[in-house]
C-alpha positions as CSV (number, residue, x, y, z in Angstrom):
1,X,0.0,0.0,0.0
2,X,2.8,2.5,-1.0
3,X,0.6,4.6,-2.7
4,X,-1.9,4.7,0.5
5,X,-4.1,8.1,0.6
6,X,-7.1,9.2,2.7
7,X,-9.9,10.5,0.6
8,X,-13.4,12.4,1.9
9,X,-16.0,11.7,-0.2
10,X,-17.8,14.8,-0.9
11,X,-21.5,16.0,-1.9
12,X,-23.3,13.9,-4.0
13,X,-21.0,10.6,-3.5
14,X,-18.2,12.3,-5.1
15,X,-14.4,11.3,-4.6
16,X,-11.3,13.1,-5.4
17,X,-8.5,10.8,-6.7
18,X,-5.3,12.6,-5.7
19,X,-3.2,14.0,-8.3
20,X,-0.3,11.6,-7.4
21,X,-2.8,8.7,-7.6
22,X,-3.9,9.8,-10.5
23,X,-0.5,10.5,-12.4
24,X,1.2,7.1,-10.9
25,X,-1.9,5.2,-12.7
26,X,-1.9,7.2,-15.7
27,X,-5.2,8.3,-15.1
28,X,-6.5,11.5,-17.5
29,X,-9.8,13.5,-17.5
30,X,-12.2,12.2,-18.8
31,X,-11.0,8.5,-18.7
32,X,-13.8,6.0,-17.8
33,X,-13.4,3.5,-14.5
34,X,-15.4,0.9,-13.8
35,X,-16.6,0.6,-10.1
36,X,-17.2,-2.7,-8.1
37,X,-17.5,-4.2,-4.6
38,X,-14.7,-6.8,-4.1
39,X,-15.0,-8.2,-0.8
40,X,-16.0,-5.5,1.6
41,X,-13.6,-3.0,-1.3
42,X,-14.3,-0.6,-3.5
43,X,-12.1,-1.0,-6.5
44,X,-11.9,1.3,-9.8
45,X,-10.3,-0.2,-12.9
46,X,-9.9,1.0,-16.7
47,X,-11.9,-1.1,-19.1
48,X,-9.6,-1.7,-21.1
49,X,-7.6,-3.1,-18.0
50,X,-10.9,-5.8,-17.5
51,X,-10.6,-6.9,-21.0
52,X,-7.3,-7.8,-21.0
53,X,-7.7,-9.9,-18.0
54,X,-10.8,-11.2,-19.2
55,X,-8.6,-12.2,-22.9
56,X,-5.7,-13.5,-20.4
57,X,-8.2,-15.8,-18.5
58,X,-9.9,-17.5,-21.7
59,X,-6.6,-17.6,-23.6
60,X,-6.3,-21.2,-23.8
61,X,-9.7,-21.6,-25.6
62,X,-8.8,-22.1,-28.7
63,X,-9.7,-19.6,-31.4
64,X,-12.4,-21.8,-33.2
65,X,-14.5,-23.0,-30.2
66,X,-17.2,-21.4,-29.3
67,X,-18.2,-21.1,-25.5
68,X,-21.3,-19.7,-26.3
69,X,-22.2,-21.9,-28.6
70,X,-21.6,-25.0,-26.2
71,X,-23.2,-23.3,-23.6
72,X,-26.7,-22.8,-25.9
73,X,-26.1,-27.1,-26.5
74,X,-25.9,-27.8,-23.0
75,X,-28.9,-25.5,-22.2
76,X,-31.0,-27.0,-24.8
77,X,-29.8,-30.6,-23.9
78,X,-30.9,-29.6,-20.5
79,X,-34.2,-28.5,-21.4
80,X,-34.9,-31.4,-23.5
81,X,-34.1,-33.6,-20.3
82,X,-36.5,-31.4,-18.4
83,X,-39.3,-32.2,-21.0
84,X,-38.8,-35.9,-21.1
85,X,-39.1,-36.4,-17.1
């Protein structure tokens, strides 16, 4: 927690990153965050930094498969067991 700063959130719900903050995460105006709850947390990250971890997480599915397409099988194979009981 180097980079450990106290913030006040002000009127409206409204936070202040400090400029230090900021510049050390190359952070601009206007950027967009995406805010979450992790665990008790609140966490702010760039998009582009989600997609890249999404990319890094499904990076061993091989370019042709299709997850959503074998997902859709498995629901309709599902469904079809539903029917039959």
């Amino acid at each position: 927690m180097s980079n450990a700063t106290e913030v006040n959130i002000g009127k409206q719900g409204r936070l202040v990153i400090p400029a230090g903050l900021r510049r050390s995460l190359g952070l601009s105006e206007g950027d967009r965050l995406i805010a979450r709850e992790e665990d008790g947390r609140l966490v702010f990250e760039k998009p582009e930094s989600i997609h890249q971890q999404l990319q890094a997480m499904f990076a061993h599915v091989p370019n042709k498969r299709s997850l959503a397409d074998e997902l859709i099988a498995e629901r309709r194979e599902a469904a079809k067991k539903e029917s039959e009981e």
